[in-house]
C-alpha positions in Angstrom: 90.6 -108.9 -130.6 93.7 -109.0 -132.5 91.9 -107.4 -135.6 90.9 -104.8 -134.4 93.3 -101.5 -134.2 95.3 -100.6 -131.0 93.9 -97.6 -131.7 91.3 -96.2 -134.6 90.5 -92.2 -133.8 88.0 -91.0 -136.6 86.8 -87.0 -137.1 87.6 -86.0 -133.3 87.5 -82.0 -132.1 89.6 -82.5 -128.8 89.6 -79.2 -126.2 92.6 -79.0 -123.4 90.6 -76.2 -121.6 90.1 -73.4 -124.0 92.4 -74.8 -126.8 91.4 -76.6 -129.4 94.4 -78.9 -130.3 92.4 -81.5 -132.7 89.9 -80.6 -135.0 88.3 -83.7 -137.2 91.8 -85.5 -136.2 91.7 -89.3 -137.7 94.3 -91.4 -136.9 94.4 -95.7 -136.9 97.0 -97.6 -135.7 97.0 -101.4 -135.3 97.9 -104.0 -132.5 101.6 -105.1 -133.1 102.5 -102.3 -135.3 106.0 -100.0 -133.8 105.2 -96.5 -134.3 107.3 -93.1 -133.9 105.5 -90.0 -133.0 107.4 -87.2 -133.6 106.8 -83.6 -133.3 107.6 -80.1 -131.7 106.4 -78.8 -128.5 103.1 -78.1 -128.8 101.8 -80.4 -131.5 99.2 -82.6 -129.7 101.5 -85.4 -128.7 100.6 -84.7 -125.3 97.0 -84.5 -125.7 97.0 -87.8 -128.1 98.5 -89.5 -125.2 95.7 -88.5 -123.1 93.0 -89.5 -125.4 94.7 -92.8 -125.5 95.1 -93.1 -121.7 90.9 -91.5 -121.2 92.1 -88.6 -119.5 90.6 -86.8 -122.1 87.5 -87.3 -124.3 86.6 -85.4 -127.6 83.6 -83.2 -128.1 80.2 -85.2 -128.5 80.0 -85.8 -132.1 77.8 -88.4 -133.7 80.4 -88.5 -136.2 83.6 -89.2 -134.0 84.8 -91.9 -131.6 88.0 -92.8 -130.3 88.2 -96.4 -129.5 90.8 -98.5 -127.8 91.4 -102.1 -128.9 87.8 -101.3 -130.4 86.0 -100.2 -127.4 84.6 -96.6 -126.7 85.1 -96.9 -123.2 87.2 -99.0 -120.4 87.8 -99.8 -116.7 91.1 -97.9 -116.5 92.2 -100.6 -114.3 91.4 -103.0 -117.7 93.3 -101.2 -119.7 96.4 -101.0 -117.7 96.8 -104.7 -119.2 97.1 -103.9 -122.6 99.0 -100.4 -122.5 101.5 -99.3 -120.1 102.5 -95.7 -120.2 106.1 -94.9 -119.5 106.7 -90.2 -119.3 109.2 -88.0 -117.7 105.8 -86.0 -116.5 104.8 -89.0 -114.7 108.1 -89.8 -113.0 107.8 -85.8 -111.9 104.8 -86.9 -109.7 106.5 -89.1 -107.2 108.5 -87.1 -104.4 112.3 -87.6 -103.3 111.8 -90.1 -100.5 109.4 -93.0 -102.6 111.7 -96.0 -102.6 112.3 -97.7 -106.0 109.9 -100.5 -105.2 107.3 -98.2 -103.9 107.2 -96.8 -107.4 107.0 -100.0 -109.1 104.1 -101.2 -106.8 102.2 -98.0 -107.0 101.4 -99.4 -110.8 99.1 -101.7 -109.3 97.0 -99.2 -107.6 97.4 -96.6 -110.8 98.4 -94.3 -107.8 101.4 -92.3 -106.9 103.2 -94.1 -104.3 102.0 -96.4 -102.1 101.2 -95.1 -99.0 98.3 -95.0 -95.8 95.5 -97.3 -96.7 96.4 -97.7 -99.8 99.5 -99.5 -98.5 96.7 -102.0 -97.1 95.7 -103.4 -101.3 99.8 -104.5 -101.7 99.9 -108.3 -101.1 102.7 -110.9 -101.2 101.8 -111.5 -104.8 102.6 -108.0 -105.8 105.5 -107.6 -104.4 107.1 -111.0 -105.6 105.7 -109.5 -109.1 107.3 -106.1 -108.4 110.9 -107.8 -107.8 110.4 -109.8 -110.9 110.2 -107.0 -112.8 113.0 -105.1 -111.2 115.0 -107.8 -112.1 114.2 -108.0 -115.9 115.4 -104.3 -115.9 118.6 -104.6 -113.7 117.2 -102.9 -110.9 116.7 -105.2 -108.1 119.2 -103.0 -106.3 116.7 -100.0 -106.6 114.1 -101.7 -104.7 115.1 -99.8 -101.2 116.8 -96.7 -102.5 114.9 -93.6 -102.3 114.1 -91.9 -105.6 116.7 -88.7 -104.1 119.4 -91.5 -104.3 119.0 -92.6 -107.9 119.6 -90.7 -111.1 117.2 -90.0 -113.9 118.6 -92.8 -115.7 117.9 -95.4 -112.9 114.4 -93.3 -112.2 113.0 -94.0 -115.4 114.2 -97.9 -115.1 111.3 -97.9 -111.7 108.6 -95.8 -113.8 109.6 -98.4 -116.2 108.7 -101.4 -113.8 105.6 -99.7 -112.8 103.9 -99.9 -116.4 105.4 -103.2 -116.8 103.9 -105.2 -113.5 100.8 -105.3 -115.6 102.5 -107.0 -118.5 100.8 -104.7 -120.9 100.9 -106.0 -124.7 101.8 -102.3 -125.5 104.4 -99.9 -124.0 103.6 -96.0 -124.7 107.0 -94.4 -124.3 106.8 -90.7 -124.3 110.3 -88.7 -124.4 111.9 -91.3 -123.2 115.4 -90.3 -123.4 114.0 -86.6 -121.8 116.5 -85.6 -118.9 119.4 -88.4 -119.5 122.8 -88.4 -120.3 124.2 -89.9 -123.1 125.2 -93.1 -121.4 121.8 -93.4 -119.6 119.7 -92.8 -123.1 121.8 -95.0 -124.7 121.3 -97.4 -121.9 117.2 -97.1 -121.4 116.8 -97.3 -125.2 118.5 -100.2 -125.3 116.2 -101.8 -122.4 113.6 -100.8 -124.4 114.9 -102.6 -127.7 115.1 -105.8 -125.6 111.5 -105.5 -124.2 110.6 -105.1 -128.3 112.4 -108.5 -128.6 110.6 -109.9 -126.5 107.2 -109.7 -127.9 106.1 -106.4 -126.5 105.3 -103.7 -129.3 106.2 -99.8 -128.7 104.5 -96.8 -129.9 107.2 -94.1 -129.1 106.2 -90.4 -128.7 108.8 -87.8 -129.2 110.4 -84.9 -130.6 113.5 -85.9 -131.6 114.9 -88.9 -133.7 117.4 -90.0 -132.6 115.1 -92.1 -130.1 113.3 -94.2 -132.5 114.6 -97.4 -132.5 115.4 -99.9 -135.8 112.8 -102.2 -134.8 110.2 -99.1 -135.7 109.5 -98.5 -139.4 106.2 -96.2 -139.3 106.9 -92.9 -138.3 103.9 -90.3 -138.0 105.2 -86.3 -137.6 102.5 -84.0 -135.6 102.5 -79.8 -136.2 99.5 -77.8 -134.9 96.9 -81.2 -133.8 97.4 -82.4 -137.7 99.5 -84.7 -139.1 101.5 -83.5 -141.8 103.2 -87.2 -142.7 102.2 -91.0 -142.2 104.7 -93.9 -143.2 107.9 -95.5 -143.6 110.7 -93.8 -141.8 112.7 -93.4 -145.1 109.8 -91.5 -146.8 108.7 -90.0 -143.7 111.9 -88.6 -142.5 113.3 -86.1 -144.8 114.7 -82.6 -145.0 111.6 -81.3 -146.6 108.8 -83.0 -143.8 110.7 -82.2 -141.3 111.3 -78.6 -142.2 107.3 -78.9 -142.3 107.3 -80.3 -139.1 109.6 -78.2 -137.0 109.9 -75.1 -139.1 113.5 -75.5 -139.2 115.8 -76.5 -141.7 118.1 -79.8 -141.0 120.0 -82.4 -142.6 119.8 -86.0 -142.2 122.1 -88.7 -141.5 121.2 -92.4 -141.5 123.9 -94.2 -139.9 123.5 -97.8 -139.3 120.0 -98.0 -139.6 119.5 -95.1 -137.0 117.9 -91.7 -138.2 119.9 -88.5 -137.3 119.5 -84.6 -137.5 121.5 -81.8 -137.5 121.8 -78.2 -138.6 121.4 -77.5 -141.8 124.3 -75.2 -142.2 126.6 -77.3 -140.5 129.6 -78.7 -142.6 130.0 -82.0 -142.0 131.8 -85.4 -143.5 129.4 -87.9 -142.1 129.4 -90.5 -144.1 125.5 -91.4 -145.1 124.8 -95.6 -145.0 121.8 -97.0 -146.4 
């Protein structure tokens, strides 16, 4: 399987109701390969993610398919082992009173929460799995506390654990930074960098990047359901494509190895490093 792509997307016409967001959209990325996403609100980010997760299907054409890991079609269950997706939306879902380990062990059932019968599928297993996890990420202490308790920060660390109990081969992160502080971005990126480390690849979907991590070279940028640029981050990233991108004008700072923007008109001494 390791030949084929993560995911290979060829002439698809996708509909979110009325609105067409893709129309002969072709897109390939392979297994093992860190990818940014990046564009503005509105670009198809959200409805690529839900083609990828079969949410979402594009219009019967003999001439398009979207296949996962080469497949048309999968037992959602199945494919919770190979990709875990990690969103602020999805961390929206669960209410106040969920406990941090209800979260986590909700992943199992792709539900939201755990809860009446459903309570009645946990076994030992997953819960020893679920603690596991929690401890990877720091968060064993999260285990009991109610989601009202917690910040974002340590919210997103149990949505975290959730795609994780799976041990997916690929971790879809989309805005991951989206409703954190500085210190809490800083921290959950770093988590994420760590997870990269350790063997897992990350196909990051955002609109801002500062997010993309160093261990991500191929950056693709989305405007309108087409992509207007495909490659490395140093040819992808520039004034010009992301103008095209965004429809506003920035400068760019590369500082360390990380990618930064910032107004246009603003003055400013920072010192550029290759």
């Amino acid at each position: 399987m390791n030949d084929v792509p993560l995911i290979d997307i060829r002439n698809a016409t996708v509909f979110r109701g009325s609105t067409r967001v893709f129309r002969h959209f072709n897109l390939s990325i392979p297994q093992h390969e860190p990818v940014a996403i990046l564009g503005p609100n509105g670009s198809g980010k959200t409805t690529l993610l839900k083609l990828i997760n079969r949410e979402i299907y594009p219009v019967l054409d003999d001439s398009a398919s979207v296949r996962i890991l080469g497949r048309d079609r999968w037992n959602v269950w199945e494919l919770r082992s190979h990709i875990g997706i990690v969103s602020h939306d999805l961390q929206a879902n669960y209410k106040n009173d969920v406990t941090g380990l209800d979260v986590v062990l909700s992943g199992f059932l792709s539900s939201i929460g755990v809860h009446g019968l459903l309570a009645d599928r946990i076994s030992v297993s997953h819960k020893d799995k679920a603690f596991e996890i929690l401890e990877e990420l720091d968060a064993t202490e999260l285990a009991a506390r109610k989601l009202k308790h917690m910040s974002t920060g340590q919210q997103r660390r149990c949505v975290l654990a959730r795609a994780l109990v799976h041990e997916p081969d690929t971790l879809i992160l989309d805005e991951p930074t989206a409703g954190l502080d500085l210190a809490a971005a800083f921290d959950y990126l770093e988590r994420v960098r760590k997870l990269s480390a350790a063997g897992r690849n990350i196909v990051l979907v955002s609109h801002s990047l500062n997010e993309i991590p160093l261990e991500i070279d191929r950056v693709i940028l989305l405007r309108d359901g087409q992509i207007v640029a495909d490659g490395p981050k140093a040819r992808v990233l520039t004034e010009d494509k992301l103008y095209e991108t965004f429809g506003t004008r920035v400068r760019v700072a590369i500082i360390d190895g990380y990618y930064l923007a910032y107004p246009a008109a603003a003055k400013s001494d920072v010192r550029v490093v290759d």
